[in-house]
DSSP file (Angstrom, degrees, kcal/mol; ACC not computed):
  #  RESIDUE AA STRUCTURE BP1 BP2  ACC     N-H-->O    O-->H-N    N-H-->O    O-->H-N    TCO  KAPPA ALPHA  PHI   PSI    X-CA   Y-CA   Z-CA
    1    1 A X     >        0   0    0      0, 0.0     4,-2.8     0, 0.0     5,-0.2   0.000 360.0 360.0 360.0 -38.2  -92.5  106.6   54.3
    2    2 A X  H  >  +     0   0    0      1,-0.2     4,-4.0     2,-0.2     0, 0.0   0.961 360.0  48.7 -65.6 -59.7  -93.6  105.7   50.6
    3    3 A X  H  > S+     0   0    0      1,-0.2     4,-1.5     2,-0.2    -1,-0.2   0.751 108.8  45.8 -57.1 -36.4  -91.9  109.4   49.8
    4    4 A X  H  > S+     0   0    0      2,-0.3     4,-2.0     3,-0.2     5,-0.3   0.835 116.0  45.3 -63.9 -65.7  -88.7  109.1   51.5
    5    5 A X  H  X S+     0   0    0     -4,-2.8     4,-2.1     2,-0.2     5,-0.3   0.976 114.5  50.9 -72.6 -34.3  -87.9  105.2   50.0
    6    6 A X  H >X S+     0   0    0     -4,-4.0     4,-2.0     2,-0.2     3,-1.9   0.921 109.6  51.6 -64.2 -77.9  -89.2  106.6   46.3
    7    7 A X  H >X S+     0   0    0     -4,-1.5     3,-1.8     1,-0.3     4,-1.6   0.722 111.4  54.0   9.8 -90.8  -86.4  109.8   47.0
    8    8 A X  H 3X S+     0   0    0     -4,-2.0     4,-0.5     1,-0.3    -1,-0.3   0.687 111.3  35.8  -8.9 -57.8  -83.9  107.1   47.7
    9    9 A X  H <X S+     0   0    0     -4,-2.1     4,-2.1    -3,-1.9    -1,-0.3   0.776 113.2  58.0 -86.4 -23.0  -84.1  105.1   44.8
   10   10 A X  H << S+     0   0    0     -4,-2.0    -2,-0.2    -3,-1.8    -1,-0.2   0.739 112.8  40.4 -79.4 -17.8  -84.7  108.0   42.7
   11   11 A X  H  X S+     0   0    0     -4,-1.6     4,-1.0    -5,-0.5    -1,-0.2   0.742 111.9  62.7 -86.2 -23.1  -81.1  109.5   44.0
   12   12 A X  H  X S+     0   0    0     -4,-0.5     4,-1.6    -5,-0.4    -2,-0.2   0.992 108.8  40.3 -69.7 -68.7  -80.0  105.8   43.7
   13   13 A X  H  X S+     0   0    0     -4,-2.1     4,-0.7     2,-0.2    -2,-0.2   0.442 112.1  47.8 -51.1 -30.1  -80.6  106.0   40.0
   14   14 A X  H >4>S+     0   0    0      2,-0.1     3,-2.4     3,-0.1     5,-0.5   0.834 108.6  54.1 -76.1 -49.2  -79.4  109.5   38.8
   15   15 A X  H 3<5S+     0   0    0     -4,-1.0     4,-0.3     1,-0.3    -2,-0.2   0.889 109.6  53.9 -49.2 -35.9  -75.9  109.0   40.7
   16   16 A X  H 3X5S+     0   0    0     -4,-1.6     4,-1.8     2,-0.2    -1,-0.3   0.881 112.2  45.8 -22.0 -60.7  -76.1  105.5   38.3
   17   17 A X  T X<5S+     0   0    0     -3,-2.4     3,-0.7    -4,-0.7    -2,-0.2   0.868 112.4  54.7 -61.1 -86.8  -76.7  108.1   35.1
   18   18 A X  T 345S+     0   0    0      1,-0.4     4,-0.5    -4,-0.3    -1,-0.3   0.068 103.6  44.0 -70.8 -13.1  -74.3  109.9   36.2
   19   19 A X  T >4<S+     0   0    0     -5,-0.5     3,-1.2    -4,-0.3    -1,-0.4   0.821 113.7  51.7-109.1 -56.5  -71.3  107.8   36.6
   20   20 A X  T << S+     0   0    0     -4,-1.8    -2,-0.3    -3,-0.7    -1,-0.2   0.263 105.2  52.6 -75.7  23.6  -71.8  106.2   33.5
   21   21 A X  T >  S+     0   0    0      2,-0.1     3,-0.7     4,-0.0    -1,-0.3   0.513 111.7  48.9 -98.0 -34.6  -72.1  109.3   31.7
   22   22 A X  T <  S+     0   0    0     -3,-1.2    -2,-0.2    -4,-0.5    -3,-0.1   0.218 119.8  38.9 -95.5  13.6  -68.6  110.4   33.4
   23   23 A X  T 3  S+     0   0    0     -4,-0.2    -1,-0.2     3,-0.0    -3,-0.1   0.502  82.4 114.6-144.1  15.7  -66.9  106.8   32.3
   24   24 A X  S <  S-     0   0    0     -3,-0.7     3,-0.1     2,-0.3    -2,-0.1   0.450  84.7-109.8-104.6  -4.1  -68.3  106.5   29.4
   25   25 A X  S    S+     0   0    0      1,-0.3     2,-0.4    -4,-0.2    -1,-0.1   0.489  92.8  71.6  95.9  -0.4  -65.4  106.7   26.9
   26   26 A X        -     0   0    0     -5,-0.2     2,-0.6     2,-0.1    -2,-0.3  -0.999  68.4-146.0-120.8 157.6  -66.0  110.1   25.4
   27   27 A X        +     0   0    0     -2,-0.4    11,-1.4    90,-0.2     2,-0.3  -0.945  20.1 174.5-134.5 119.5  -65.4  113.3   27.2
   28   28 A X  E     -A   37   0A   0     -2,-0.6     2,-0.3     9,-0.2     9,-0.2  -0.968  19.1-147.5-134.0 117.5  -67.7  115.8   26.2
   29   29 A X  E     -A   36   0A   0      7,-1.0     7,-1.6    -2,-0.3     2,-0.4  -0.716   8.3-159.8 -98.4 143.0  -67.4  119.4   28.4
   30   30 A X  E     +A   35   0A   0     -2,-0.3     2,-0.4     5,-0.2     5,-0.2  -0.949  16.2 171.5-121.2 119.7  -70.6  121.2   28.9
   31   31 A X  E >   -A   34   0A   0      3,-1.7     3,-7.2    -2,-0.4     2,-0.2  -0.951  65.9 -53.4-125.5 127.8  -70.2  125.0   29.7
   32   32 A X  T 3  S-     0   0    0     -2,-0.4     0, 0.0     1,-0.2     0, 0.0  -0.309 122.7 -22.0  31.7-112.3  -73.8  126.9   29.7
   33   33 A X  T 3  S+     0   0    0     -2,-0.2     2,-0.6    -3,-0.1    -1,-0.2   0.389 120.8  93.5-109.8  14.8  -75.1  126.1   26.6
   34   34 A X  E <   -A   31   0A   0     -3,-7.2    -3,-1.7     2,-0.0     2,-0.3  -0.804  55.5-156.6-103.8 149.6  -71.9  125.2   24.7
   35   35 A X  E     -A   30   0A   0     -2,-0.6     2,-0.3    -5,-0.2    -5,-0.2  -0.826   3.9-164.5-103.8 146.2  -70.5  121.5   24.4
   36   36 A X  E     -A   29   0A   0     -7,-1.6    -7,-1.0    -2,-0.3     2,-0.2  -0.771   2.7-169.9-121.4  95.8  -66.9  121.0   23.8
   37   37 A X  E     -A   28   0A   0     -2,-0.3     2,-0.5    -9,-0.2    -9,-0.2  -0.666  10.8-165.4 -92.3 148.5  -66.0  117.5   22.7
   38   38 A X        +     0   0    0    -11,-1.4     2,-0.2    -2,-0.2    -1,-0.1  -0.763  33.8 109.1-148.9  75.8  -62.3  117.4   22.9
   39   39 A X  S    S-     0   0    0     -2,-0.5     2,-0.3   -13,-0.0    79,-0.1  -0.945  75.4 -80.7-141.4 170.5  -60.7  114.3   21.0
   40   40 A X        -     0   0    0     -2,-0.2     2,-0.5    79,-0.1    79,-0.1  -0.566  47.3-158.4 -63.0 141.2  -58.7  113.4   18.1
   41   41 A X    >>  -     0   0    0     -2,-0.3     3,-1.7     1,-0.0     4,-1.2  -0.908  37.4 -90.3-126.3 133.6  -61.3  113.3   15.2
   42   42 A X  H 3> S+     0   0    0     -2,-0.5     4,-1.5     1,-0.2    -2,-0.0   0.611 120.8  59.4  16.7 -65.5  -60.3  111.2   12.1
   43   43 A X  H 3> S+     0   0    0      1,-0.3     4,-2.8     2,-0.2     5,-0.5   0.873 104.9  46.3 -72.2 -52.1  -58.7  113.7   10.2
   44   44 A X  H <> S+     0   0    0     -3,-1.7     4,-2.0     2,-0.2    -1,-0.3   0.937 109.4  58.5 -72.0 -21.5  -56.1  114.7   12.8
   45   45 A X  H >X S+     0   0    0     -4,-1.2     3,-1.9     1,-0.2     4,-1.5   0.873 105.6  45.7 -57.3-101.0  -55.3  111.1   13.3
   46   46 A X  H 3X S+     0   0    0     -4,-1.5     4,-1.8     1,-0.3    -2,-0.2   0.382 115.2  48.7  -0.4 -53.0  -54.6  110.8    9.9
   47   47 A X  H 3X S+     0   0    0     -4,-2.8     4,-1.8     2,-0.2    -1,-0.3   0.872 115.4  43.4 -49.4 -54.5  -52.2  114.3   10.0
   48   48 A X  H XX S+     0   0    0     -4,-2.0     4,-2.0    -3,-1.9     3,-1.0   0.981 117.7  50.0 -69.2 -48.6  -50.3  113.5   12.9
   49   49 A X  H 3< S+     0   0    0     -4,-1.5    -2,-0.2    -5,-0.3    -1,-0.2   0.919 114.1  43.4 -26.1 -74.0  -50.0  109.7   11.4
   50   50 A X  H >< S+     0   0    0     -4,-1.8     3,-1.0     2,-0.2    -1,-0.3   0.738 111.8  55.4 -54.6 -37.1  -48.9  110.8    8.4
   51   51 A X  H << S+     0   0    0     -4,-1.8    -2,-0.2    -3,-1.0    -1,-0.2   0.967 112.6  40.0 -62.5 -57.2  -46.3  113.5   10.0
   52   52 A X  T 3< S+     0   0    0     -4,-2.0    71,-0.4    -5,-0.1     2,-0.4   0.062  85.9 129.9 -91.1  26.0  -44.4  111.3   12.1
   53   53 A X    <   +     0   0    0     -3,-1.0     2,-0.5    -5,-0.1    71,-0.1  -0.614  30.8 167.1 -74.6 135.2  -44.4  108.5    9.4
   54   54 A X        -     0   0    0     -2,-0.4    -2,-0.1    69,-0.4     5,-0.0  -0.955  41.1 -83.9-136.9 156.5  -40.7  107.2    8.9
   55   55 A X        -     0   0    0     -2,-0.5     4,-0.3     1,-0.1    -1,-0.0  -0.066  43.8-108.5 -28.5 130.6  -39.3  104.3    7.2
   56   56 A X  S    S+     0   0    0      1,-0.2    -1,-0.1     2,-0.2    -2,-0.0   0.592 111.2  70.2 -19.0 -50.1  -39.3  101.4    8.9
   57   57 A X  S    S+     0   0    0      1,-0.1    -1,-0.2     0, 0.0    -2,-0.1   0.830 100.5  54.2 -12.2 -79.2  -35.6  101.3    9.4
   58   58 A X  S    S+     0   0    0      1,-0.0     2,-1.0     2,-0.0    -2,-0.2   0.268  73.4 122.9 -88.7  36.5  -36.0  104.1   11.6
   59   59 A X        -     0   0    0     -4,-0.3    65,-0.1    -5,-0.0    -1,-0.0  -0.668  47.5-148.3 -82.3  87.0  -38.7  103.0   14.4
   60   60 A X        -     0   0    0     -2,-1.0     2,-0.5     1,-0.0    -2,-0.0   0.087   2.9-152.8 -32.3 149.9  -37.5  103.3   17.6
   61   61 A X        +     0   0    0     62,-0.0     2,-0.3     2,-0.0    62,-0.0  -0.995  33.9 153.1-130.6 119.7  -39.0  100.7   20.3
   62   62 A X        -     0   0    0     -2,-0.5     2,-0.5    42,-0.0    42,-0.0  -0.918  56.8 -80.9-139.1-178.3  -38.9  102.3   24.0
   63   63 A X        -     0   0    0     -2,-0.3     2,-0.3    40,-0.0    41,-0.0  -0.352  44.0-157.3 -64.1 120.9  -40.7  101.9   26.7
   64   64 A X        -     0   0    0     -2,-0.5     2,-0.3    39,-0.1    39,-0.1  -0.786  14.1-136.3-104.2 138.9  -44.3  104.0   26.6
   65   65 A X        -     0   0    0     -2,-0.3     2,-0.2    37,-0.2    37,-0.1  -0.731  32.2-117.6 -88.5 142.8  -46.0  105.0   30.1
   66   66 A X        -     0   0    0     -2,-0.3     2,-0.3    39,-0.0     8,-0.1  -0.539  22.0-147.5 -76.5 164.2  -49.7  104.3   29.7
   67   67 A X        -     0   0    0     -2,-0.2     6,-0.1     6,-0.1     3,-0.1  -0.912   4.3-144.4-144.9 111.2  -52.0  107.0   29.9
   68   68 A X        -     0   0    0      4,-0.3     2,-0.4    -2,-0.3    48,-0.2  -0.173  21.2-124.5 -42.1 130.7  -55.5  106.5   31.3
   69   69 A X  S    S+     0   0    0      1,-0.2    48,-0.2    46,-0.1    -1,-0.1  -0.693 104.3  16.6 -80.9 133.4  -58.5  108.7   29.5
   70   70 A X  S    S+     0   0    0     46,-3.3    -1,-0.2    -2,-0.4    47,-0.1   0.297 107.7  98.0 117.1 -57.2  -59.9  110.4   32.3
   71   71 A X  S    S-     0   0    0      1,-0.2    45,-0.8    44,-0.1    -1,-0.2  -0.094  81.9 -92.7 -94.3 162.1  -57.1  109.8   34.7
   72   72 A X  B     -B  115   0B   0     43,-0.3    -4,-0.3    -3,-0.1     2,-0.2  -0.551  49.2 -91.9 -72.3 151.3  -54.1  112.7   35.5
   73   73 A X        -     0   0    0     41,-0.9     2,-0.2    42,-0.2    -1,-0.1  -0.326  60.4 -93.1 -57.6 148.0  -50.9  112.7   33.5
   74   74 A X    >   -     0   0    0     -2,-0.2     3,-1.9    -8,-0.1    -1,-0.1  -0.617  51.6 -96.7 -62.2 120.4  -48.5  110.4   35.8
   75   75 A X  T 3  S+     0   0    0      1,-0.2    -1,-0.1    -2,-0.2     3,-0.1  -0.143 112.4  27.1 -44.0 158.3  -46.6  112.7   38.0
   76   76 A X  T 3  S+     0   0    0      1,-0.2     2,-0.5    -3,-0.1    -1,-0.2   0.335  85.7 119.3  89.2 -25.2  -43.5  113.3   36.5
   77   77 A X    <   +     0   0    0     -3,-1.9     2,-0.2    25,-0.0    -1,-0.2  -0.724  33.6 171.5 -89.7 131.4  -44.4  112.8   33.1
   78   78 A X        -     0   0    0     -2,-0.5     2,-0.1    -3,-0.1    22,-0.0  -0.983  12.9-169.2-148.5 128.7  -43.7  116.2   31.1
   79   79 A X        -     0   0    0     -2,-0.2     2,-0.6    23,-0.1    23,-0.1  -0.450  23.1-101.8-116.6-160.0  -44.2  115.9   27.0
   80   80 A X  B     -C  101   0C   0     21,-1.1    21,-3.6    -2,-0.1     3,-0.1  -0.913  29.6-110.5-124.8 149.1  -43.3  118.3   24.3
   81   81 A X        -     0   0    0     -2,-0.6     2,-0.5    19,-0.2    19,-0.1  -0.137  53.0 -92.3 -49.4 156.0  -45.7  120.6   22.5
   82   82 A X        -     0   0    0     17,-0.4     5,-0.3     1,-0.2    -1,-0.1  -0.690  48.9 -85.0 -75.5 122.3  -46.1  119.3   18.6
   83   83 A X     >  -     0   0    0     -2,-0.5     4,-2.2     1,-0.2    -1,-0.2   0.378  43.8-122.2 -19.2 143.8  -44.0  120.6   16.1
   84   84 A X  T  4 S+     0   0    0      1,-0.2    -1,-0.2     2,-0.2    -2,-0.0   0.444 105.5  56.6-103.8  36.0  -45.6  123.9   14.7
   85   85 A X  T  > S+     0   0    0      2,-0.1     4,-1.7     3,-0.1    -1,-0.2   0.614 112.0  43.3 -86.1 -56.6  -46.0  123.1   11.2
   86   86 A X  T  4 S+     0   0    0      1,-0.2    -2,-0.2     2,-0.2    -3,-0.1   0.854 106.7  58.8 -78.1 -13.8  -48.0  120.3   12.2
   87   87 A X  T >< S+     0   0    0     -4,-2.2     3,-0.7    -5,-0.3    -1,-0.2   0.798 104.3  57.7 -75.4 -12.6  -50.1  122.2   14.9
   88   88 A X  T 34 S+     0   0    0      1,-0.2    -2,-0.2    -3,-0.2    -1,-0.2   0.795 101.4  55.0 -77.3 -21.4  -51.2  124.7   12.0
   89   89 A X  T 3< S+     0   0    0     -4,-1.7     2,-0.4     2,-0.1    -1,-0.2   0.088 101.2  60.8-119.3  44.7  -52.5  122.2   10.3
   90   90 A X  S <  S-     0   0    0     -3,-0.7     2,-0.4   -43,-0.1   -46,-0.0  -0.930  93.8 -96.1-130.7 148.3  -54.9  120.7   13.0
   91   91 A X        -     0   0    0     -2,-0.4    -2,-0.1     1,-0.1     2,-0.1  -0.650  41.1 -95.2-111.2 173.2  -57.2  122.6   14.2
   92   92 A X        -     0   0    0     -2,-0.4     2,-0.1     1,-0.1    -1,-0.1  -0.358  35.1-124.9 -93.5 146.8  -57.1  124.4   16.9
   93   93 A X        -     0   0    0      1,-0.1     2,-0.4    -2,-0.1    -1,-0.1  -0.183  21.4-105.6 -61.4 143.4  -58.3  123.6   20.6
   94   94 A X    >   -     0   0    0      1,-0.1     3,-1.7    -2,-0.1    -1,-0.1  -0.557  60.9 -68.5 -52.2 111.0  -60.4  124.9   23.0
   95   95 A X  T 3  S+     0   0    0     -2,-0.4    -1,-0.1     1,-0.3     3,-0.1  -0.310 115.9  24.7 -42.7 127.2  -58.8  126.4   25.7
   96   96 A X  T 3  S+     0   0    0      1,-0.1    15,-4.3    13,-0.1    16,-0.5  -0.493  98.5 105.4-112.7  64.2  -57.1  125.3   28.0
   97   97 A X  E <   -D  110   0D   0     -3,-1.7     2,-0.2    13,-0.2    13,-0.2  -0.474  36.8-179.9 -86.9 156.3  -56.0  121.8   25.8
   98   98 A X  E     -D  109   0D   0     11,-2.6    11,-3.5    -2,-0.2     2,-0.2  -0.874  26.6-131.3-159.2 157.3  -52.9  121.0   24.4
   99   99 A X        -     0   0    0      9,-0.3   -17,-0.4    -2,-0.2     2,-0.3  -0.616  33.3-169.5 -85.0 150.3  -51.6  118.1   22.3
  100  100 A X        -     0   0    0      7,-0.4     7,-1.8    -2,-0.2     2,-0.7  -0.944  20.1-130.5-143.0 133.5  -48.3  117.0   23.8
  101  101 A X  B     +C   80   0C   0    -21,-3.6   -21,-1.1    -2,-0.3     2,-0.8  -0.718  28.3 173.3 -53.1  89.8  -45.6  114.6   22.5
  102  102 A X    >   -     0   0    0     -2,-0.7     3,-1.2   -23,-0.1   -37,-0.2  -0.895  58.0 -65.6-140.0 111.7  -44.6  112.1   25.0
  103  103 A X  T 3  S-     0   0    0     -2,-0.8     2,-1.2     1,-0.2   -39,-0.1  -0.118 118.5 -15.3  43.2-155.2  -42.2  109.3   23.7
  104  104 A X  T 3  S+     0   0    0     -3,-0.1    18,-5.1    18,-0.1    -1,-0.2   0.066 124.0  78.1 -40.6   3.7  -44.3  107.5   21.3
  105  105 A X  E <   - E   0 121D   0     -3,-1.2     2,-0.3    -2,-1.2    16,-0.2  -0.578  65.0-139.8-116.9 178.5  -47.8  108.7   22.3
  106  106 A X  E     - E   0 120D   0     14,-1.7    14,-0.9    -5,-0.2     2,-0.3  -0.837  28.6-153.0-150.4 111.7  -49.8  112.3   21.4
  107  107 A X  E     - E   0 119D   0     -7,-1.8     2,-0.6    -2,-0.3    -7,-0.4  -0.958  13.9-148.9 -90.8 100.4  -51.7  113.3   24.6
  108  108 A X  E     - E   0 118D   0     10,-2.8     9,-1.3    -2,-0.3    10,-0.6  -0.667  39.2-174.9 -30.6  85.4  -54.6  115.3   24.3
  109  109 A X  E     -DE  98 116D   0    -11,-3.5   -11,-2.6    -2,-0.6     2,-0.8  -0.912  40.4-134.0-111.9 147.1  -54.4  117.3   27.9
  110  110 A X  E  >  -D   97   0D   0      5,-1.2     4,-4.7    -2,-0.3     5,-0.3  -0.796  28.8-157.2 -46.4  94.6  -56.0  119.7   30.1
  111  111 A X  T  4 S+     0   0    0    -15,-4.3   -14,-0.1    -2,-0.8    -1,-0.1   0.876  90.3  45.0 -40.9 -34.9  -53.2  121.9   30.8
  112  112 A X  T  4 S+     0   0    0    -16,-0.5    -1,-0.2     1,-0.2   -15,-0.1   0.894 129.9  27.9 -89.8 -16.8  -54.3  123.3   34.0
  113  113 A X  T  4 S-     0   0    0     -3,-0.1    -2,-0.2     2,-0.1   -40,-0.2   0.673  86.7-138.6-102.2 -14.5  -55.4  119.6   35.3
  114  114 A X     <  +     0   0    0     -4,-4.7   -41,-0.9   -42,-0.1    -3,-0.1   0.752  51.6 153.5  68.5  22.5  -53.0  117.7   33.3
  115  115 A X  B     -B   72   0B   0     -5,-0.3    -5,-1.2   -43,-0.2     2,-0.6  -0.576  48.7-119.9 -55.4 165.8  -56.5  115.0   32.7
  116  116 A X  E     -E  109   0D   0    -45,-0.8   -46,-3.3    -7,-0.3    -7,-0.2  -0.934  29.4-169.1 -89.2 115.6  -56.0  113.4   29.8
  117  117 A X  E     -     0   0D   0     -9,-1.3     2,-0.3    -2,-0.6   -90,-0.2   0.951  67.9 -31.4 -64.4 -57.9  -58.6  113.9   27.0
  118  118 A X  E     -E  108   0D   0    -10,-0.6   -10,-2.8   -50,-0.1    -1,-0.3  -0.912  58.1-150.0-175.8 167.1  -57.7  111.4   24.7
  119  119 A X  E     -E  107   0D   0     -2,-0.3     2,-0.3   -12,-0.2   -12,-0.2  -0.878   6.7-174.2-147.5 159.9  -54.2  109.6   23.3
  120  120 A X  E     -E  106   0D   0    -14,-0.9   -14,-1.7    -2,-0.3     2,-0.3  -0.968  22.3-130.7-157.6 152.0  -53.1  108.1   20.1
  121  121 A X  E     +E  105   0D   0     -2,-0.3   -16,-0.2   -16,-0.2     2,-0.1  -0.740  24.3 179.3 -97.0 153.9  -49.7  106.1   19.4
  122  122 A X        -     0   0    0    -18,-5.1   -73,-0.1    -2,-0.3   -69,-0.1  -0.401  30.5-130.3-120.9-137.7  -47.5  107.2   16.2
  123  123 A X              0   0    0    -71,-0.4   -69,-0.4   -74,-0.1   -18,-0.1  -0.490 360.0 360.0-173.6  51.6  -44.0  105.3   15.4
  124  124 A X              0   0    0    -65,-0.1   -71,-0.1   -71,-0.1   -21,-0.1  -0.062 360.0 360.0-152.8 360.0  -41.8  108.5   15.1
């Protein structure tokens, strides 16, 4: 009986780990022994920032869908690859990611799941 409730609690307690390792606000892929962490890192901030900076003057205001870390892309929602001047000078992703422009955001995706990886606003 002792073994059985100890089992229990012990299964209670991984699935715990385990969810808060999967919500835990970075997403970090593990395949055999390689890890892929797959976000914007400083430096690319900073590129993409800098790329789409425009005067003031010229800021558009629209409406932006949010986008969920974690979650699927919103059906419907289809962005556009990033300019390729500025994808040369990011470096390059892990298969199968892509950055995508969509309105005012740069979406970090799993192409073949459309998850989203990570997001950043610009003003371009």
């Amino acid at each position: 009986m002792h073994r059985y409730f100890l089992t229990l609690l012990l299964i209670f307690f991984l699935s715990g780990c385990a969810l808060y390792a999967s919500t835990s606000g970075q997403v970090a892929l593990k395949e055999d022994s390689k890890i892929a962490d797959v976000r914007f890192s400083d430096r690319d901030r900073a590129l993409i920032e800098d790329y789409y900076r425009k005067p003031a003057s010229l800021h558009k205001v629209s409406g932006s869908v949010k986008f969920v870390i974690g979650n699927a892309l919103p059906s419907g929602i289809k962005g556009e690859p990033l300019p390729r001047d500025l994808e040369r000078r990011l470096p390059s992703l892990p298969a199968p990611y892509v950055r995508l422009k969509i309105d005012q955001d740069i979406v970090l995706v799993d192409k073949t799941t459309r998850v989203v990886m990570d997001v950043m606003r610009v003003d371009g």
